[in-house]
C-alpha positions in Angstrom: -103.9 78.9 98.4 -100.6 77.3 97.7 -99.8 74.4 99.8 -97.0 74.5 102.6 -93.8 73.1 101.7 -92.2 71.1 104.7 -89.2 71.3 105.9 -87.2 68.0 106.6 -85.6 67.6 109.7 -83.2 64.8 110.3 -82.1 63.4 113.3 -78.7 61.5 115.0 -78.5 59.0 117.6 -75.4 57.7 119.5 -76.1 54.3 120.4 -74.4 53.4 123.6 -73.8 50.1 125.4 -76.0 49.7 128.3 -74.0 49.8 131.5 -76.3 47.9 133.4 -77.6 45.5 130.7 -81.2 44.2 131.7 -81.2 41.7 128.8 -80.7 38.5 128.3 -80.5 35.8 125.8 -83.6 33.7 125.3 -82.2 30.4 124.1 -83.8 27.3 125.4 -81.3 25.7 127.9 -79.4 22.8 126.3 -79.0 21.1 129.9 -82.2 21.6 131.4 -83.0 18.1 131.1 -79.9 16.9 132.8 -80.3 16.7 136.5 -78.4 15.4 139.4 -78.4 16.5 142.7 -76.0 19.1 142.2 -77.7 19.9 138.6 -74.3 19.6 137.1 -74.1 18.2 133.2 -73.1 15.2 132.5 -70.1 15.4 129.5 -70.5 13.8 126.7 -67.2 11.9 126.9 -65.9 10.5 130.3 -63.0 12.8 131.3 -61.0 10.5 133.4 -60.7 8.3 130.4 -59.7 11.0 128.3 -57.2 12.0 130.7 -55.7 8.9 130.9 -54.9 8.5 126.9 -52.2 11.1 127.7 -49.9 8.5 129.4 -51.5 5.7 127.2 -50.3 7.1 123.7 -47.6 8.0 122.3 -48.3 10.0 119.5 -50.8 11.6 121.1 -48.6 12.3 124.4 -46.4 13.7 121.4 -48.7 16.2 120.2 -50.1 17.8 123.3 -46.5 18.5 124.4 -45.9 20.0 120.9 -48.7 22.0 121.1 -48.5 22.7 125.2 -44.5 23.9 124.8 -45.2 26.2 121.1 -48.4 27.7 122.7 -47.3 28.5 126.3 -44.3 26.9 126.3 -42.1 29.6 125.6 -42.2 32.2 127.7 -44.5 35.6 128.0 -44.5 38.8 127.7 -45.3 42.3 128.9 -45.7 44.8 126.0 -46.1 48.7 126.1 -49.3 50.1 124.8 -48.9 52.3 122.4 -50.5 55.5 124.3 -48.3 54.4 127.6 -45.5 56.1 129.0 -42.4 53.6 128.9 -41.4 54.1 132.1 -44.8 53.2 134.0 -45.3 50.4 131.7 -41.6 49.6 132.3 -42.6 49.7 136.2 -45.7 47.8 135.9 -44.1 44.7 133.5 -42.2 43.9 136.2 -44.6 44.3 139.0 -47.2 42.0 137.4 -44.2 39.4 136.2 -43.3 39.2 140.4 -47.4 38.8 140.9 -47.4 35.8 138.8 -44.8 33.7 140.5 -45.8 34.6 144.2 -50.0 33.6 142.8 -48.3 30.4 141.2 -46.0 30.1 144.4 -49.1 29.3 146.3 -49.0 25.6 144.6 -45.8 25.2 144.5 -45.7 26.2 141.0 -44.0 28.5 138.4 -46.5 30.7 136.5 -44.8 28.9 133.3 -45.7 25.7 135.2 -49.1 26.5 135.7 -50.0 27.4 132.5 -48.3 24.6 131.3 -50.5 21.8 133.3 -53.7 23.9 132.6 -52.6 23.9 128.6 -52.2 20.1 129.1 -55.0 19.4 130.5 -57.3 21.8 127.6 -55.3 19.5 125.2 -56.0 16.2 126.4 -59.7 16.3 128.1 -60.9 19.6 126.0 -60.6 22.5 128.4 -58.0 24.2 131.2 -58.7 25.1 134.7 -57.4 27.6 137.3 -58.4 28.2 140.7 -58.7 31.7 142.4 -58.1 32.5 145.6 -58.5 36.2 147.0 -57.8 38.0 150.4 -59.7 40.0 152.8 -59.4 42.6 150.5 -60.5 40.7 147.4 -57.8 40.9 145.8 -56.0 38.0 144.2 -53.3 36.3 146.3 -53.3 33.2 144.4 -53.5 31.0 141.2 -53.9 27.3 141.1 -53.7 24.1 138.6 -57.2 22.0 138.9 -57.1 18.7 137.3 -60.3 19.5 134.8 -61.0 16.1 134.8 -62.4 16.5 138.1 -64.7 18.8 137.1 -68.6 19.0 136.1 -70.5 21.9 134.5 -73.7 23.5 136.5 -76.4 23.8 133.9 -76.8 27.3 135.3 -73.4 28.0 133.8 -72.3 29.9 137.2 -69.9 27.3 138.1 -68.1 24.5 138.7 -68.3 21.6 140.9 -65.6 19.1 141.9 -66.0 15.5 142.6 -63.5 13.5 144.0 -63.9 9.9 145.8 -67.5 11.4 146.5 -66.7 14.5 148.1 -67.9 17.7 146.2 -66.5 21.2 145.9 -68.2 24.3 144.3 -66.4 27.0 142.5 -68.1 30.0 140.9 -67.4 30.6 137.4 -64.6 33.7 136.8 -66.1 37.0 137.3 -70.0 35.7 138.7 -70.6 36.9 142.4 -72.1 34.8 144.8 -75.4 36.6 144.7 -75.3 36.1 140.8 -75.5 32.6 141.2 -78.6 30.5 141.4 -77.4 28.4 144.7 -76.1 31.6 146.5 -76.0 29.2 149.9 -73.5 26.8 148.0 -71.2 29.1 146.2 -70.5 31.1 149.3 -66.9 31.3 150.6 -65.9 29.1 147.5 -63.2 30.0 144.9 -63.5 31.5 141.5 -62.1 29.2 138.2 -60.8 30.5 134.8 -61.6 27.9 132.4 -59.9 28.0 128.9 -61.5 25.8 125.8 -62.7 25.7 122.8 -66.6 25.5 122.1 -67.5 22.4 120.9 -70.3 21.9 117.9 -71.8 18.9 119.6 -71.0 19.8 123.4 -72.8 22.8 124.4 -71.4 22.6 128.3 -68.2 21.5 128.0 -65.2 21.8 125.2 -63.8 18.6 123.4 -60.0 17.9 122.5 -59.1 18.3 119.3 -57.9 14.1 119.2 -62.3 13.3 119.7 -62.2 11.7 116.1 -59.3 10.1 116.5 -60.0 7.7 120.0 -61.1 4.9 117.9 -57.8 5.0 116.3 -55.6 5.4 119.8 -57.6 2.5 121.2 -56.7 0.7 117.8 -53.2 1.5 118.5 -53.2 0.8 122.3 -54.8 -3.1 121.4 -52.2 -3.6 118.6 -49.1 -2.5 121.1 -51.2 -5.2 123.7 -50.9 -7.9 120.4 -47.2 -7.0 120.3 -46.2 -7.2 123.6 -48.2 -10.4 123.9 -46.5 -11.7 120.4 -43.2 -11.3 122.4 -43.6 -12.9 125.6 -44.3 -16.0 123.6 -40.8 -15.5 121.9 -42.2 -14.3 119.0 -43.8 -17.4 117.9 -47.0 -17.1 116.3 -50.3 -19.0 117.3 -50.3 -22.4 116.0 -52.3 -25.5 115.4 -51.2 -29.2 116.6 -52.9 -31.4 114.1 -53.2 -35.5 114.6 -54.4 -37.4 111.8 -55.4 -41.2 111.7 -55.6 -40.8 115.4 -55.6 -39.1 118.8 -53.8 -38.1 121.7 -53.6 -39.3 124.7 -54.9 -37.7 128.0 -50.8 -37.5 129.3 -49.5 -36.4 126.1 -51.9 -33.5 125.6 -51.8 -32.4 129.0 -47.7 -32.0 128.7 -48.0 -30.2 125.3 -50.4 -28.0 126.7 -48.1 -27.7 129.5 -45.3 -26.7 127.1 -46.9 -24.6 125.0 -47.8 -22.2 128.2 -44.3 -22.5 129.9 -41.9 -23.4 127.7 -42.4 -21.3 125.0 -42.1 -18.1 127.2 -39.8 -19.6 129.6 -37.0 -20.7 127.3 -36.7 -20.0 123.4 -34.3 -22.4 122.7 -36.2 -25.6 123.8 -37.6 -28.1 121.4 -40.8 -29.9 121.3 -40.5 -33.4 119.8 -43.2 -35.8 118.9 -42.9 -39.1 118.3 -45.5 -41.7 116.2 -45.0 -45.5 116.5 -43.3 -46.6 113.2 -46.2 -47.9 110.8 -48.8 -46.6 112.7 -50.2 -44.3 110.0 -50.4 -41.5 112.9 -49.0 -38.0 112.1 -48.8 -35.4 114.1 -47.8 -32.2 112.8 -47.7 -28.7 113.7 -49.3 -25.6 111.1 -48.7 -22.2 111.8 -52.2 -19.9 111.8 -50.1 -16.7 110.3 -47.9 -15.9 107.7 -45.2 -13.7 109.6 -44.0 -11.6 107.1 -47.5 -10.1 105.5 -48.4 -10.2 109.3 -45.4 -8.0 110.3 -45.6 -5.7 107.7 -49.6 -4.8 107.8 -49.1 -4.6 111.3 -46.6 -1.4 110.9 -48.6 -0.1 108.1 -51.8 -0.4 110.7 -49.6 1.8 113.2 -48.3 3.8 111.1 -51.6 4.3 109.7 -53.3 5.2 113.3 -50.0 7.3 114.2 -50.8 9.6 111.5 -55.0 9.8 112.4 -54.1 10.8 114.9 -51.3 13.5 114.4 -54.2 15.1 111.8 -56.8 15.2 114.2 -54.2 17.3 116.3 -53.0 19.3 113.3 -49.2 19.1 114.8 -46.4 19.1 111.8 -44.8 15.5 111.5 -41.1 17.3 112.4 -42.7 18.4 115.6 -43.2 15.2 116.6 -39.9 14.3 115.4 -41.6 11.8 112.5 -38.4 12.7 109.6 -39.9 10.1 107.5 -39.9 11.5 103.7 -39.1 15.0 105.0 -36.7 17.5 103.5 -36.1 21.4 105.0 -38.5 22.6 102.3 -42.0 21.0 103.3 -40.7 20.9 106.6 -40.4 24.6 107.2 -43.8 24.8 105.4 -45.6 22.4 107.6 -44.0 24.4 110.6 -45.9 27.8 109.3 -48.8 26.1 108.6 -48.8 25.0 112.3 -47.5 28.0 113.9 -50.5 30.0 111.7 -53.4 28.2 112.2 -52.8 26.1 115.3 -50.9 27.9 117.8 -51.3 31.3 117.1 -55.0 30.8 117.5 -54.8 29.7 120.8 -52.8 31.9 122.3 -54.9 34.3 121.5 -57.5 32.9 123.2 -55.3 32.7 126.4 -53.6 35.8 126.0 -56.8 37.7 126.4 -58.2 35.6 128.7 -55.0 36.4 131.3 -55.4 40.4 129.9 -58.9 40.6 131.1 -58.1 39.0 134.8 -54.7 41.5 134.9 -57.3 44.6 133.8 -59.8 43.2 136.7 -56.9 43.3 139.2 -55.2 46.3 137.8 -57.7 48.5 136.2 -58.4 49.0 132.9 -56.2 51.4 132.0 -53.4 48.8 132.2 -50.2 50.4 130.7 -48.8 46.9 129.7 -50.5 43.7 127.4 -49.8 40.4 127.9 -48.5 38.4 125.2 -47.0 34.6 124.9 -43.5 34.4 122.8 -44.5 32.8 119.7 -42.3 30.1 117.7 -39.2 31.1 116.0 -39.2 30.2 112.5 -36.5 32.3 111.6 -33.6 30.9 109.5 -30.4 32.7 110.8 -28.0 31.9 108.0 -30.9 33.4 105.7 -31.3 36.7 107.9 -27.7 37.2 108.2 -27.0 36.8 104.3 -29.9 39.0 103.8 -28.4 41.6 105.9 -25.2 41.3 105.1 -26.6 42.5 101.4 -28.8 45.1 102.7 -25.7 46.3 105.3 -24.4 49.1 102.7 -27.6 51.0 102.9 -27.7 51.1 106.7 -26.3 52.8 109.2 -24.0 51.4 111.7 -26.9 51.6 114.9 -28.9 49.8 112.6 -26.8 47.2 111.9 -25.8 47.1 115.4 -29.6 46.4 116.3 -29.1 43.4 113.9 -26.3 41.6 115.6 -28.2 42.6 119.3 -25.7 45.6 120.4 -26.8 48.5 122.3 -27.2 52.2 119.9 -23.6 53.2 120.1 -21.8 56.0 122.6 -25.9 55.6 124.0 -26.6 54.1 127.4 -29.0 51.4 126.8 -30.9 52.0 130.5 -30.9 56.3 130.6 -31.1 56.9 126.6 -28.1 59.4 127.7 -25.2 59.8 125.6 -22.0 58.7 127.0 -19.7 58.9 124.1 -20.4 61.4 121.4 -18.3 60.3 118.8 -19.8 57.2 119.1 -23.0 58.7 119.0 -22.4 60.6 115.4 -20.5 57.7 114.7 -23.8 55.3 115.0 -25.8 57.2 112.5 -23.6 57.3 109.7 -23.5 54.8 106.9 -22.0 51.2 107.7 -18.4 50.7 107.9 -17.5 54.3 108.2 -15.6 54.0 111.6 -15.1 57.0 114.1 -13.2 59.9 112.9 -12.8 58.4 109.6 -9.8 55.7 108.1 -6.7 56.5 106.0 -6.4 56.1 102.7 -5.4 52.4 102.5 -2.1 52.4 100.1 1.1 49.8 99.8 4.7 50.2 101.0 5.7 52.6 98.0 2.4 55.2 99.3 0.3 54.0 96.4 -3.8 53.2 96.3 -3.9 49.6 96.9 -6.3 47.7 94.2 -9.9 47.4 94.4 -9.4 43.9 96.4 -6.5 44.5 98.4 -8.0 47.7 99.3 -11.4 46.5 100.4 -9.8 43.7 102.5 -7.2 47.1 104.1 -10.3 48.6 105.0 -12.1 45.7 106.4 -8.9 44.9 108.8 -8.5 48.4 109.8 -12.4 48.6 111.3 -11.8 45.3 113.1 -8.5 47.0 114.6 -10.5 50.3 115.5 -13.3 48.3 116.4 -11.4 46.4 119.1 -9.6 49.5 120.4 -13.1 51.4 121.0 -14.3 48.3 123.0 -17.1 47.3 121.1 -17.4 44.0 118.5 -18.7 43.7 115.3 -20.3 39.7 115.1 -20.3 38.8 111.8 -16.9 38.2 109.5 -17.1 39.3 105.6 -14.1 38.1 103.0 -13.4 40.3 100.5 -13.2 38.4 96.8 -10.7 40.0 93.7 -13.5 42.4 92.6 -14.0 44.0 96.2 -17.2 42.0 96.8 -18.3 41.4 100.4 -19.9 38.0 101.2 -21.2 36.7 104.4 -19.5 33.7 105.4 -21.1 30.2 106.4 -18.9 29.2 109.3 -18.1 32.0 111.4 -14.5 32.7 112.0 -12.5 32.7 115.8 -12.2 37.0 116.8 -8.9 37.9 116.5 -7.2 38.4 119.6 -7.9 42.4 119.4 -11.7 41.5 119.5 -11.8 39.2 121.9 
C-alpha cells in the first residue's frame, strides 16, 4: 500500500508588544551593597566638588558654555509631522510654546533659561535635573531647575532624594507612580524629576561629565594659577637663598631680614636690602636665586597651555569655540566646527529633544501634531551660498530665488496662501529676471540693439526700476562685465533711492 504523502502546512505569527509587560530584567543590582538610611547611592565622584570646578576653571567654564549655548543655546522648535494638517499643528506650536514659559514662569525662569541651567549642570557634574509639579488634575503646571549636585540616586532607581544642610526631599523618577515605588509612604505627595545624562561605563547610577579624565589636569592648572598669584605678591621675585660663609648671623640681623623678606618685598618693590661685612673679616654674605626665571617662565606656559588643551579634548569643544586662534586659519577652523557640531552637539540634542517629546506626548497625547526640535549651529558661509546662487539663479524661477533672499512667494499672501496679485503670481513662476508683463527691447538713442554688455547692464537697471515700482526688493546687486557676465558682488551696494 503506497505510503501517504503529507501535506505541509505553514504557519504566521504577528508578534506584538505586550501591553502590560510582566517581565523584567534579571541583572544583579549594581547598588545593592550600598546602603544608607534612605538606600540612596553613593556617586562615585563628589558632586559639590565637581560643581564647583565650573567657577574654578577657565577653560573648562569655557567649554560647558560652548557646549550649553550650541546645544540648547539657540532656540527650539516646533515642527509639523509629516501626516499633520498645518493648521492644527500651526495651532498647537504655539500653544505648547506659551506652556513652556508659564511651566518655566513658575521659577522665575524662561524655558530657554531652564534648559540652559539644567544643560549646565549635565555638563559640569554629569547629568540635568527638572522638577515637576502637577495640579489637581494631574496635569503639569510647572517646570523647575534642581541643582543636581544636590542630588542622590535610590538604588531602587524610582527616584531621587535631595540633601541639603541635612534636610531630605524625595522625588519620584519621571513617569513612576507612587505605588510603583518601593517606599510608596515616602514618595507620596512628592514631585516627579526628568533627569538628562549620559550613562557612564564605570557609574552604573549616576552619569559622569565628559571633563572626568581631565580633573587631574584642572587641579594642575588651579595650583599653577595659585604659584602665579603667589609669584606676584612677592613682586615677582623668585625664592631665594641668603648664604653666610666664614661666619654667622646674628640673632638681630636675621630677625630684620626675615622681617624684610616677608614685608618688604610685597610691600614695596622698589626697596633695597643692603648687607654689610666688616672690612677683612673674611665674612660674605651673599644672596643666590633657587630658579632660573626664564626656563621657569616659559615651562610654566607650556604646563598651562599644556593642561588648557587636556582639558578642551576631554570636552571635545573646537579651539575657535573657545576663542583659542592660536595656529588657526578659516580652513581647519570650519572643519573643527563640523566635527563638533556632528559628533558633539548634534548627539545631544537628540537626547534632549526626545526626552522633552516624550513629556509633550504624555501631556498632549500621542498623536501630537507637532515635534520638538533644538535650532542647530549655523555653519553656513553666506558669501559662499550667495555666489553659489547667484550661478544657479538662471535656472530658477523668480519664487525660488525669492525664497533665497527670505521674500514671501510673489502676488501670494504669505498667512492665507490666497493670491492677491495675479500678475505677480504668473510672474513668480517664470524664469529669473523676466519681470511682469515683460521688458522692451533695450536699444540706444538712434533705436538700435545695444551690445551684449550694455545691453545686459539696460536690462538689469530696468528690473530694479520695475522692481521698485511693484513695491517689492530684490537683495542682492549683480555687475555686468563687457561679455554680459553676471557676477555676485563681495560688498553689497546702497539701494538706489527707487528701492529703498
Amino acid at each position: 500500500m503506497a505510503e501517504e504523502k503529507k501535506t505541509a502546512v505553514a504557519t504566521a505569527t504577528i508578534l506584538e508588544a505586550p501591553k502590560n509587560p510582566t517581565g523584567e530584567s534579571q541583572q544583579i543590582n549594581l547598588g545593592q551593597w550600598n546602603y544608607d538610611e534612605h538606600e540612596c547611592v553613593p556617586p562615585i565622584l563628589d558632586l559639590q566638588t565637581l560643581a564647583g570646578l565650573y567657577s574654578r576653571s577657565v577653560a573648562h567654564k569655557a567649554c560647558v558654555d560652548a557646549k550649553t549655548a550650541n546645544c540648547v543655546g539657540l532656540g527650539f522648535k516646533l515642527e509639523p509631522r509629516e501626516d499633520a494638517d498645518p493648521d492644527e499643528a500651526k495651532e498647537y506650536a504655539g500653544l505648547i510654546t506659551e506652556w513652556f514659559d508659564l511651566c518655566a514662569r513658575r521659577d522665575d525662569k524662561t524655558f530657554d533659561e531652564l534648559l540652559t541651567a539644567a544643560r549646565k549642570d549635565e555638563e559640569a557634574v554629569g547629568f540635568g535635573a527638572i522638577e515637576i509639579s502637577r495640579n489637581g488634575k494631574g496635569l503639569i503646571d510647572g517646570l523647575y531647575h534642581v541643582h543636581a549636585y544636590t542630588l542622590r540616586r535610590r538604588k531602587a532607581r524610582d527616584g531621587w532624594v535631595q540633601n541639603v544642610d541635612g534636610e531630605y526631599r524625595y522625588f519620584r523618577q519621571y513617569g513612576k507612580k507612587v505605588e510603583d515605588t518601593k517606599a510608596p509612604d515616602r514618595f507620596q505627595g512628592r514631585n516627579e524629576l526628568l533627569v538628562v545624562g549620559e550613562t557612564s561605563p564605570d557609574s552604573p547610577f549616576y552619569p559622569m561629565p565628559d571633563h572626568t579624565p581631565a580633573l587631574g589636569d584642572i587641579l594642575g592648572d588651579e595650583a599653577a594659577q595659585g604659584y602665579q598669584v603667589q609669584f606676584f605678591r612677592n613682586n615677582a621675585v623668585p625664592r631665594i637663598a641668603i648664604c653666610v660663609d666664614n661666619g654667622r648671623l646674628d640673632a638681630e640681623t636675621k630677625q630684620y631680614i626675615l622681617k624684610y623678606l616677608a614685608e618688604g618685598i610685597r610691600g614695596d618693590a622698589h626697596k633695597t636690602l643692603i648687607l654689610e661685612t666688616e672690612a677683612g673679616s673674611g665674612l660674605r654674605v651673599h644672596i643666590e636665586k633657587l630658579t632660573v626665571d626664564s626656563r621657569t617662565d616659559a615651562d610654566f606656559m607650556d604646563y598651562r597651555r599644556w593642561v588648557r588643551d587636556q582639558v578642551i579634548m576631554a570636552h571635545r569643544v573646537s579651539p575657535s569655540k573657545v576663542t583659542i586662534v592660536e595656529n588657526a586659519n578659516l580652513a581647519n577652523s570650519k572643519d573643527q566646527d563640523k566635527t563638533f557640531k556632528e559628533q558633539v552637539i548634534k548627539p545631544d540634542q537628540n537626547r534632549w529633544e526626545k526626552r522633552i517629546q516624550w513629556l509633550l506626548e504624555d501631556e498632549f497625547g500621542a498623536e501630537l501634531p507637532v515635534t520638538f526640535q533644538f535650532v542647530e549651529m549655523d555653519l553656513s558661509d553666506e558669501e559662499q551660498i550667495a555666489r553659489t546662487h547667484s550661478y544657479y539663479s538662471a535656472a530658477a524661477t523668480n519664487n525660488e530665488v525669492r525664497e533665497w533672499a527670505g521674500l514671501p512667494t510673489a502676488g501670494v499672501d504669505p498667512e492665507t496662501g490666497a493670491v492677491t496679485d495675479p500678475v505677480l503670481e504668473a510672474w513668480g513662476k517664470e524664469p529669473f529676471e523676466n519681470p511682469p508683463g515683460g521688458m522692451p527691447e533695450p536699444t540706444d538713442e538712434t533705436g538700435a540693439p545695444l551690445p551684449v554688455g550694455k545691453r545686459a547692464s539696460a536690462e538689469l537697471k530696468e528690473l530694479r526700476k520695475m522692481a521698485g515700482e511693484l513695491g517689492y526688493l530684490i537683495e542682492w546687486v549683480q555687475e555686468v562685465d563687457e561679455t554680459g557676465r553676471r557676477t555676485l558682488l563681495t560688498e553689497p551696494r546702497p539701494h538706489e533711492p527707487a528701492l529703498a
